[in-house]
N, C-alpha and C positions, 0 to 999 in steps of 0.2 A: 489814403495811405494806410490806417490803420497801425502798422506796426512798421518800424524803423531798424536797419541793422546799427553796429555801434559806430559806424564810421560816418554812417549820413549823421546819426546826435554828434557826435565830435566837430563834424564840418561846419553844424549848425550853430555852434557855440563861438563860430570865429564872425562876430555882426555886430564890432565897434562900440563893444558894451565897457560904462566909464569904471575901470578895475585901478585899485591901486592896492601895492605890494612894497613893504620895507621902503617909502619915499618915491618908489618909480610906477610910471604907469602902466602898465600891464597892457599891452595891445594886441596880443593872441595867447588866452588862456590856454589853448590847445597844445601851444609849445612851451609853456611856461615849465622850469627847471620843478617848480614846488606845488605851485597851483593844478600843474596836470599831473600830477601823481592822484590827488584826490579826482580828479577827472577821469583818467584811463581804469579808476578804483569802480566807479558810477556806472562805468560803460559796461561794468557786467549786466547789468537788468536787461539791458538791449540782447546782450551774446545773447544768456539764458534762455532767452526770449524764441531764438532762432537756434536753441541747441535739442537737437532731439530728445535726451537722457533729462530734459526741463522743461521742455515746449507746452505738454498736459498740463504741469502745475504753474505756469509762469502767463501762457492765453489761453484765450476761453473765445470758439465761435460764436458770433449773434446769428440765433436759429434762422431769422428772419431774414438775412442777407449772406448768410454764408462766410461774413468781412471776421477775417483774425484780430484781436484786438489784445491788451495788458490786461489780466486779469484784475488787475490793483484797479482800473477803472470801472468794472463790476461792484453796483450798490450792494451792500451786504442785505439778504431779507430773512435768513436763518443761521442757524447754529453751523452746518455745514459748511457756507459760504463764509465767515468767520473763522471756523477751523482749516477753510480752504486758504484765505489769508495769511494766517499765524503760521502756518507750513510754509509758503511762497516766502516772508519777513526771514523765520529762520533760513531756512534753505538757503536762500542767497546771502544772508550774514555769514553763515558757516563757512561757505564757498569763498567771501570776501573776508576773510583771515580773521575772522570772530567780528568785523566791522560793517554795520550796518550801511546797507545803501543810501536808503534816506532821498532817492532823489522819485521817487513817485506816492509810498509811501505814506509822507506826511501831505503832498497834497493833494491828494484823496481823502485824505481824514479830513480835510480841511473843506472838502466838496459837499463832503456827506453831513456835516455839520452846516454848513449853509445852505443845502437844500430844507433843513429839517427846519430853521430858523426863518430862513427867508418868508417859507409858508405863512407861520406865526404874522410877522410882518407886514407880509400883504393884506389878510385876513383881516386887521386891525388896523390900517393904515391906507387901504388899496390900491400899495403898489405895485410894482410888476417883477419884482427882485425875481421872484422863483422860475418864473420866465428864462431872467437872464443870468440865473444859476447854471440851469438846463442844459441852456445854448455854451453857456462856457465851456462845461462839464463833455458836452460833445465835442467841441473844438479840441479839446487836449484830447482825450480819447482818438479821436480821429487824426489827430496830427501825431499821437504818438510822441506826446511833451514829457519834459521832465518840469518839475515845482520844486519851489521852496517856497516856507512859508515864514512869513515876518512877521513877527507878533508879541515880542518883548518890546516894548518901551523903553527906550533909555532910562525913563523916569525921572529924574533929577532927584529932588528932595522928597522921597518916599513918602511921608507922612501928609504930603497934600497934593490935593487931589490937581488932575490938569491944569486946570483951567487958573489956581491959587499958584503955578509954581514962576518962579523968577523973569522966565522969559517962556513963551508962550510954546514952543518947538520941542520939551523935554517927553508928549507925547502927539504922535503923529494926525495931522487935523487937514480938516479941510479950510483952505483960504481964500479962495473964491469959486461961485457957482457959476455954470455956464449952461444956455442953450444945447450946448451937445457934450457934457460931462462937467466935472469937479477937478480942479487945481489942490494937492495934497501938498503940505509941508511938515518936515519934522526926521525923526530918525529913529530905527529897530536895532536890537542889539542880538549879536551873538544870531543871526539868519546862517543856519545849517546848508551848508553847500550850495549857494548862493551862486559862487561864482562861475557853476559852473552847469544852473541850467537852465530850461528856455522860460520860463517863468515865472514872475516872484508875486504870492497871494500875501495878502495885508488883514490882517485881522486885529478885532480888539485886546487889549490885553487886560481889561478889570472893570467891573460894576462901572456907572456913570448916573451923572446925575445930569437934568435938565441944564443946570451951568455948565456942562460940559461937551454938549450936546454935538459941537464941532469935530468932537474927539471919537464919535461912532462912528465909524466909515471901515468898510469893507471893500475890498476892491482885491478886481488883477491888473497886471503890467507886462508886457514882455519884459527882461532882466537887461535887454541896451536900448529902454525907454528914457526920451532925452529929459535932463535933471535928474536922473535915478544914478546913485554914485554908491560904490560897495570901496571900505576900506579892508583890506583884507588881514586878518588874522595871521600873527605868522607862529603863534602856539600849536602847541598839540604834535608837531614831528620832527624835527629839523634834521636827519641825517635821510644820502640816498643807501649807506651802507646795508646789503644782504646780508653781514656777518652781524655787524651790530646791532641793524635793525628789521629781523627777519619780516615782521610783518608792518609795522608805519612804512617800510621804505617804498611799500607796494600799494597798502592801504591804509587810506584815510579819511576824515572829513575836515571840512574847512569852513570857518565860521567868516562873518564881515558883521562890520558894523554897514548900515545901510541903509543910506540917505537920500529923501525923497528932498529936493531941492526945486520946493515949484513942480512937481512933476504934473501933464495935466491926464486924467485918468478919461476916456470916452465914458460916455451915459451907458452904454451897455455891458461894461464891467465892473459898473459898480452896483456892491451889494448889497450896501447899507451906506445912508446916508443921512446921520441927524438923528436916528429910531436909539436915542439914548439907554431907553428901558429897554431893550434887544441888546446892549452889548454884552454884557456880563453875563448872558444865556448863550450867546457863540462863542463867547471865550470856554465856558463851561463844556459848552454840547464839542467843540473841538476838540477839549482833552477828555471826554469820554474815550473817542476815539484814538485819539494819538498814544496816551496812557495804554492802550491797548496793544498798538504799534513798539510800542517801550518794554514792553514785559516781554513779548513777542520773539523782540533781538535781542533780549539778553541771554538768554539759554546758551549760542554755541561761544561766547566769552565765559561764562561760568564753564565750560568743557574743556574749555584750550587752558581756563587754569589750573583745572581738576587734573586734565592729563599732563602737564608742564609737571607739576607738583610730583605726581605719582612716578610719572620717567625718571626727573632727576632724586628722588627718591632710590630707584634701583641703581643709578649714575653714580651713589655717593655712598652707594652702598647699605642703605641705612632702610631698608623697605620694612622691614622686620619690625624694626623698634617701637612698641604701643603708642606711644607720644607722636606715629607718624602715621598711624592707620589712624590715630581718632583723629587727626586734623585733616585727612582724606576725608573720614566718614561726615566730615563735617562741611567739606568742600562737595560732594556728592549730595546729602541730603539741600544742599543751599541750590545747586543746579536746577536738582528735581524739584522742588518745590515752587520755585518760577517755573518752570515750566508746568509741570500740575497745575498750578494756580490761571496761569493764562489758560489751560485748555477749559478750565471751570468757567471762564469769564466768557470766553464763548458760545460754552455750553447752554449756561441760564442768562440768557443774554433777553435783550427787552424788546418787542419791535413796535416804533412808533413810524406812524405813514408809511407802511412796509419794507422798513428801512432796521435792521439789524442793532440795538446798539448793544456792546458788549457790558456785563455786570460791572455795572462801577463800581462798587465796595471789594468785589476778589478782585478787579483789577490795580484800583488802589492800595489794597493790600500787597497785591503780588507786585506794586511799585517802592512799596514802603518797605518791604521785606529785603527786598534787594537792595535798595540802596542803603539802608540802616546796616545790613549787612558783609556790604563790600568792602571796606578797609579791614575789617578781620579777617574777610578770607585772604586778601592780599599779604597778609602780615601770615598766615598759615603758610601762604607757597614761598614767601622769604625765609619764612624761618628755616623750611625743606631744604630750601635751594643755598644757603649757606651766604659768608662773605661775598664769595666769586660775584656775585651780580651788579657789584657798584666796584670789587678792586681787581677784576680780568683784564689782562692785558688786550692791547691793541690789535688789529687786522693787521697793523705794517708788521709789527713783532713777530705776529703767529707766522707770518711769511717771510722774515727776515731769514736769512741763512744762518747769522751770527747768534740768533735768539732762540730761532724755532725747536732745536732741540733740547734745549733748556725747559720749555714750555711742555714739549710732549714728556720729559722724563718728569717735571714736578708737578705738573698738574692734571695726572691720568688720576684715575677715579677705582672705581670697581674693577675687579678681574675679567678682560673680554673687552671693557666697554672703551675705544678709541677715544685717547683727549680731543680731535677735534671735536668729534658728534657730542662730548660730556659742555663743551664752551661753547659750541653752537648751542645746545638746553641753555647754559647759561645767560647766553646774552636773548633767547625768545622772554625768558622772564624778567628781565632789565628792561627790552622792550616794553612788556605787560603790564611792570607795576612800577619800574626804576627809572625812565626815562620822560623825557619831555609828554612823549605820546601816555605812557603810563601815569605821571602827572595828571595828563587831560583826561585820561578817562577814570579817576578818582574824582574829578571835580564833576565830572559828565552823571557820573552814578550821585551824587547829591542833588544837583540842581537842572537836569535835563529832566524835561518836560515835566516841570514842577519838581518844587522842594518838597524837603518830609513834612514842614509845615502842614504845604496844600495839602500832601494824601491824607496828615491827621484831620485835618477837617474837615475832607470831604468822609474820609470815612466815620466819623465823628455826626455828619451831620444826615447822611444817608442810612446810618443802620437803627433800624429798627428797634430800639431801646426801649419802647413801651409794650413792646411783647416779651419781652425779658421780665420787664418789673412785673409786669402779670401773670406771669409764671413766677415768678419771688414769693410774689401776693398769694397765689393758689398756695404752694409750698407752708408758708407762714401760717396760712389760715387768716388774712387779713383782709379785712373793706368786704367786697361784693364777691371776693372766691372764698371765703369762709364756709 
């Protein structure tokens, strides 16, 4: 098959998978009123895929067989192939209303991360994971799948470790072994578009110890594997309105909690099993890459606020005023600087077993930057944008007979500029930073794919500190550089 249009992924998502939604169960994602908005959002990768003006940057021929294939399924082995990524991430964010697809993506980072681990594994254990890395890794390539991947813990009581917490299921284990696979119990939080594709990869979420040892298990599933149950989120959008909500009404994502219930996993999709000192290096070698994925998509979100900001700035007349170029210059330099910073991470990027991985310290940075970041620029394009963003009137109002002229005579803006196009700006910026969706992506910019915590400490623990103090030392004239 190689490559799939967005109609065959759509028809393939209708296969009896156990979905539940606000108390009801969900029986065809595809026509769901809420769930398929984040669906028909996904199905661009597919168009893209089959669109001329994308086709170059979206597949990539294998010389050897001539077969078209997703570029996202392509191992990264240099800096090119990396910046050929990070182009493909944005591009299609941009095109999906500043919102990341997220449905190949992250499970590819998650591939590329278990091929590099499994190796380790086998090496040291001698077993056959990277085998059935491979063969996975070809499967979705060749079927032209969409992933999500699960990998937060519920956790229960933070401060102790699995195996110490109250009841045994707060992270996800295995419960019994079998001649032809492993039986998994337990539940993942917050799995990114889950519900909507062919999918769902399992990974660890933190260091382990030998008493925990149940708790290392890597695996895939199809996402209507029986006992595998997604409770659906119903945060992050809730209006279909165009006026109100220019861009959640079209684009989203959609998170579940998501519960393996007994599920039993076959011997050949699982990737780790029991190899306790491997987990907390796949959790790690994961978000190399995913963290890379994350800086990647945040650029055309930093543009749609930059340009939101600077529009209804001339909207309100007020473009002039110094107090609104430096909170541009600052909404501008914030843009370029994730992006800079990702094309850096690319660039000096590391390659282990001829596999790409991108600079974790600019990337961490360029994660940490942003997200430490993003409530001040939000607070720049409100300040811009004025009241109007939380007290505009209604869609029924602006089209009421008895109101509408009311509306256009007190709430026109700049000379030229039509009240509606001035409330349409407004409500794109309610959307962005003022409503449910805007909400969710203030909370998304803190704690998606890692807190500011982790970046301090990865970047804390990866940089180079004693080549500083020895340049201090030369400087000083102290110890052995005197």
């Amino acid at each position: 098959m190689a490559t799939r249009s967005a109609e065959e992924y759509k028809t393939g998502l209708n296969d009896g998978r156990a979905l539940f939604f606000k108390g009801n169960r969900v029986e065809d994602v595809t026509r769901h009123p809420d769930l398929g908005v984040g669906m028909e959002h996904a199905s661009l990768d597919f168009a893209l895929a089959e669109d001329a003006a994308y086709q170059d940057l979206m597949t990539v021929k294998i010389p050897e067989t001539g077969e078209t294939i997703s570029r996202y399924f392509v191992s990264p082995t240099n800096t090119g192939d990396l910046l050929k990524r990070r182009e493909m991430i944005e591009t299609s964010t941009r095109l999906g209303g500043g919102v990341v697809l997220l449905i190949k993506e992250i499970g590819t980072d998650a591939l590329f991360a278990l091929s590099l681990v499994a190796k380790r594994i086998d090496e040291q254990y001698g077993t056959d994971y990277l085998k059935r890395v491979e063969a996975y890794h070809q499967h979705c390539q060749q079927e032209d799948l969409s992933m999500a991947v699960a990998q937060t813990d519920v956790k229960g009581d933070r401060s102790l470790a699995p195996s110490e917490q109250t009841h045994p299921d707060y992270y996800v284990r295995v419960v019994e072994e079998r001649a032809d696979g492993i039986v998994v119990r337990g539940a993942k939080a917050h799995t990114t578009c889950a519900p909507y594709v062919d999918e769902i990869i399992v990974l660890p979420t933190r260091n382990l110890t030998e008493q925990d040892k149940n708790y290392a298990v890597a695996f895939a599933v199809p996402a209507n594997a029986p006992g595998l149950k997604m409770i659906v989120s119903p945060f992050g959008a809730s209006s279909s309105s165009d006026f109100h909500n220019p861009v959640s009404s079209h684009h989203r994502m959609i998170e579940s909690l998501t519960i393996f219930d007994d599920v039993f996993v076959p011997r050949e999709r699982v990737f780790m099993s029991g190899e306790w000192d491997f987990a907390g290096g796949l959790a790690t070698t994961f978000v190399q890459f995913h963290r890379f994925t994350a800086i990647s998509y945040k650029p055309p979100l930093c543009d749609l606020l930059t340009g939101a900001a600077a529009l209804i700035a001339e909207h309100n007349g007020i473009s002039r005023a110094s107090h609104v170029r430096e909170k541009l210059m600052h909404l501008i330099n914030y843009a370029e600087t994730v992006r800079a910073l990702s094309k850096a991470a690319a660039v000096d990027c590391v390659q282990i077993d001829e596999v790409a991985i991108p600079n974790s310290i600019l990337t961490n940075v360029a994660k940490f930057y942003f997200a430490s970041n993003y409530h001040q620029m939000v607070s720049y394009v409100q300040d811009i944008a004025g009241g109007l963003v939380v007290t505009g009137p209604s869609e029924e109002d602006v089209t009421n007979p008895e109101t509408r002229d009311y509306i256009e005579k007190y709430l026109g803006g700049a000379a030229g500029v039509p009240t509606l196009e001035r409330l349409k700006l407004v409500n794109l910026i309610r959307d962005l930073t003022a409503s449910d969706f805007g909400g969710y992506n203030e909370l998304l910019a803190i704690h998606a794919e890692g807190s500011l915590e982790a970046q301090k400490i990865t970047i804390y623990r990866e940089y180079d500190l004693e080549r500083c103090k020895s340049l201090a030392k030369q400087a000083a004239g102290i110890g052995d550089n005197a």
